[in-house]
C-alpha positions as CSV (number, residue, x, y, z in Angstrom):
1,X,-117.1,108.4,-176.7
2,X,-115.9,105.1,-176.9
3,X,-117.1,102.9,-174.5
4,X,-115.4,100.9,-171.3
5,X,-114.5,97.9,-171.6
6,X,-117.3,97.1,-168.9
7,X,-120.0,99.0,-170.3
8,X,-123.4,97.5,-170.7
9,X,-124.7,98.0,-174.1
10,X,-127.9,97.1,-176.0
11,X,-128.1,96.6,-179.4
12,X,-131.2,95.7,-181.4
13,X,-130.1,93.1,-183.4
14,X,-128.1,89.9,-182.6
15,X,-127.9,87.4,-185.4
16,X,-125.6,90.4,-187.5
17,X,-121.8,91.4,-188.0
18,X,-122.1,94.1,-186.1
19,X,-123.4,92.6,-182.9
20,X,-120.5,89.9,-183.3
21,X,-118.8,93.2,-183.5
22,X,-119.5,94.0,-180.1
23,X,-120.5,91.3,-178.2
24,X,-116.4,90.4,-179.2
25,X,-114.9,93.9,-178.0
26,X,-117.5,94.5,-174.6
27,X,-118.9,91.2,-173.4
28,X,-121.6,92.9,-171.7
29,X,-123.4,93.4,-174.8
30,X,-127.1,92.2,-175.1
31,X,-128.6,91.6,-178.4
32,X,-131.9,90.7,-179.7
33,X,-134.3,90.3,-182.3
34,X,-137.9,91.0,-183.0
35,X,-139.4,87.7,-183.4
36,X,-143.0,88.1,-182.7
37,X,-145.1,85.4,-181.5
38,X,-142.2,82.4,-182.1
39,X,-141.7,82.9,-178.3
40,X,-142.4,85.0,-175.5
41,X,-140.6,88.8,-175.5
42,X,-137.5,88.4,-172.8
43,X,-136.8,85.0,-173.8
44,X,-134.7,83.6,-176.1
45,X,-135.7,81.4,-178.9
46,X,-133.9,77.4,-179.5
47,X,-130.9,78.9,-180.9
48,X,-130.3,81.5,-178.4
49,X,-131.8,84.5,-180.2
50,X,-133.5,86.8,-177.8
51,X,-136.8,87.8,-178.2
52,X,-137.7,91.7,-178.2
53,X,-140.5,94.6,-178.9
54,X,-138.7,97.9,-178.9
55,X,-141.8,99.6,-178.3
56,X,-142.0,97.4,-174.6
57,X,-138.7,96.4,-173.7
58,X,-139.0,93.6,-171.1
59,X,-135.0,95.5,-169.3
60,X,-135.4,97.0,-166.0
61,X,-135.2,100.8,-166.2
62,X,-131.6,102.0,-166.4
63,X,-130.3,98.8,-167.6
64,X,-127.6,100.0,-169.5
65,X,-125.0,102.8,-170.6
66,X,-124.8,102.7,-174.3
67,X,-128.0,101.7,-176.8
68,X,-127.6,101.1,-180.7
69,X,-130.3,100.7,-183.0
70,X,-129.1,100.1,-186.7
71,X,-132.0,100.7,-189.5
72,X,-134.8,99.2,-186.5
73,X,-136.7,102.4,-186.1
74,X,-138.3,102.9,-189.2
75,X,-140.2,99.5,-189.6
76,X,-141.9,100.4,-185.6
77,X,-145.3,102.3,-186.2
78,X,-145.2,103.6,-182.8
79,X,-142.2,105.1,-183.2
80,X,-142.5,107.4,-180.4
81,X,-143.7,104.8,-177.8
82,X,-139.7,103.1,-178.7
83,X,-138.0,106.3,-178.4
84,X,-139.7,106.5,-174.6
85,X,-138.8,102.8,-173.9
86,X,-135.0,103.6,-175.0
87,X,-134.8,106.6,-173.2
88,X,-136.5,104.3,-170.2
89,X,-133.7,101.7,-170.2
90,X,-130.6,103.7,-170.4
91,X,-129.4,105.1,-167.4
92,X,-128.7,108.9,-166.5
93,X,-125.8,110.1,-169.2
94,X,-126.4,107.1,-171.2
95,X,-126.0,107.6,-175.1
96,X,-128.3,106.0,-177.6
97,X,-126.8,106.0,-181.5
98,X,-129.4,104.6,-184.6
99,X,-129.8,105.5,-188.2
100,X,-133.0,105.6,-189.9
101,X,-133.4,106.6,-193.5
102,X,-133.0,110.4,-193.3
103,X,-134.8,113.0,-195.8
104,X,-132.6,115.7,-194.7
105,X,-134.4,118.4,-197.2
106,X,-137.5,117.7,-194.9
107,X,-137.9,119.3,-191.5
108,X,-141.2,116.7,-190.8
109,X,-140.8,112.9,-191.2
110,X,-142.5,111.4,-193.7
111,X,-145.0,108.7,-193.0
112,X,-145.0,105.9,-195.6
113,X,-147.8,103.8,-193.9
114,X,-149.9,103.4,-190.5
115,X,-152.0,101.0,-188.8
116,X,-155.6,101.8,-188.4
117,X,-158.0,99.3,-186.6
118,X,-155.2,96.7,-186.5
119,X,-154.6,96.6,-190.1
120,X,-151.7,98.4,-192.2
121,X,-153.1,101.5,-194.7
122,X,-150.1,102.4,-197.2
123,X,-150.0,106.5,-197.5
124,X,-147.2,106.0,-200.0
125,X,-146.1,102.7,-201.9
126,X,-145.0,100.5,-200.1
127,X,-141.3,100.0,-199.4
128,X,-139.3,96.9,-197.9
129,X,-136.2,96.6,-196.7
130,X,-133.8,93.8,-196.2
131,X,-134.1,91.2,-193.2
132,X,-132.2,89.2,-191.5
133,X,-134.9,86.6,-190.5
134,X,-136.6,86.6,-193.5
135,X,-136.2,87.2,-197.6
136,X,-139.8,88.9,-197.6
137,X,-138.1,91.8,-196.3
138,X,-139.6,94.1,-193.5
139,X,-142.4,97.9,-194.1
140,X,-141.0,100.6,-193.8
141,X,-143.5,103.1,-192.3
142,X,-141.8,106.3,-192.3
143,X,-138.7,108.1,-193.2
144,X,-137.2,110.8,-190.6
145,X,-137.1,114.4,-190.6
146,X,-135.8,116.9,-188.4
147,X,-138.5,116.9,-186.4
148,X,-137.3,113.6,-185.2
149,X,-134.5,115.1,-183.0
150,X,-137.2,117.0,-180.8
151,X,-139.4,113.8,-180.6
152,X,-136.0,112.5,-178.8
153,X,-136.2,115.4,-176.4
154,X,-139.9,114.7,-175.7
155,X,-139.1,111.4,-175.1
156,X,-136.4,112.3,-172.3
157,X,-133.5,112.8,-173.9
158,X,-131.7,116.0,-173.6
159,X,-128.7,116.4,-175.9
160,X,-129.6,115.0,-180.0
161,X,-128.2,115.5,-182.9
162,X,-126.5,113.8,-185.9
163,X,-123.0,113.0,-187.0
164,X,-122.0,112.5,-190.5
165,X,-119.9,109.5,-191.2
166,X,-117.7,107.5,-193.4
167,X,-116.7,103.8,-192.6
168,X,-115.0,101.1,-195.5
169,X,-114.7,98.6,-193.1
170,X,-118.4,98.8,-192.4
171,X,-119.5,99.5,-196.0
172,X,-120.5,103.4,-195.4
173,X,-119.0,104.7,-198.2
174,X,-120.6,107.2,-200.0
175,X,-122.8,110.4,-200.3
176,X,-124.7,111.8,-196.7
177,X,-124.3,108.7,-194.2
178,X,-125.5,110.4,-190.7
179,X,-125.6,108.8,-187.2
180,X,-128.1,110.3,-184.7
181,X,-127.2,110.3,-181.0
182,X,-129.2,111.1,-178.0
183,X,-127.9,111.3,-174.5
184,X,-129.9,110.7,-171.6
């Protein structure tokens, strides 16, 4: 489904290609960034980058029609609590599409690393990923199984499932690229 010229979207990232992407094409696109304590969540920072928790989105319920999340969900350790708050903000027929590193073979996702008592316990060794706000990289806590797809449905979704893709112009290029997408 591409979306309407008019559609409000949320994607959760903004200082990227791909939110230029399509804050260009649909100018009701709202982006943000995770940027802790640097300034309040729902505000943006001195050079305009919004401020947001996935796992407490500070948008009015049914705030918008189309939510992407690009490689976000895997470094939240209550990963459930931001599938709720997406399902929470999108309105009724409302798509979400993310990727998350996928271990397809497994049906259960794999947890990497937790918090217990406010500090992080690594399960496995510990794995970083690239960030756009910093070169120390980001955790990863888990990678996703199939299992993931119900915890959608739990979370209010009621159609999931994932799409295999292939993009040059965005760099997907080789081997089992999927897109998940959840429709409220």
């Amino acid at each position: 489904m591409e979306p309407y010229p008019d559609s409000e979207i949320y994607i959760t990232e903004q200082i990227t290609p791909i939110y230029t992407y399509f804050k260009n094409r649909y100018p009701n696109t709202v982006g943000s960034e995770f940027l802790g304590e640097k300034c309040s969540f729902g505000c943006m920072d001195k050079n305009g980058v919004r401020n947001e928790t996935i796992t407490a989105l500070t948008f009015p319920d049914e705030s918008f029609d189309i939510l992407i999340s690009l490689d976000v969900l895997e470094h939240v350790p209550d990963y459930q609590s931001a599938f709720k708050e997406c399902a929470r903000v999108l309105r009724k027929g409302g798509k979400m599409m993310w990727s998350v590193p996928f271990a397809a073979g497994s049906l259960s996702n794999i947890v990497r690393a937790k918090i217990d008592n406010g500090e992080i316990v690594h399960i496995l060794p510990p794995e970083y990923h690239g960030d756009p706000l910093s070169s120390d990289g980001v955790l990863c806590f888990q990678h996703f199984g199939w299992e993931m797809l119900d915890q959608m449905r739990e979370a209010g979704f009621k159609d999931v499932y994932a799409l295999c893709f292939h993009s040059s112009e965005f760099g997907y290029l080789g081997g089992e690229q999927l897109m998940f997408v959840a429709i409220k």
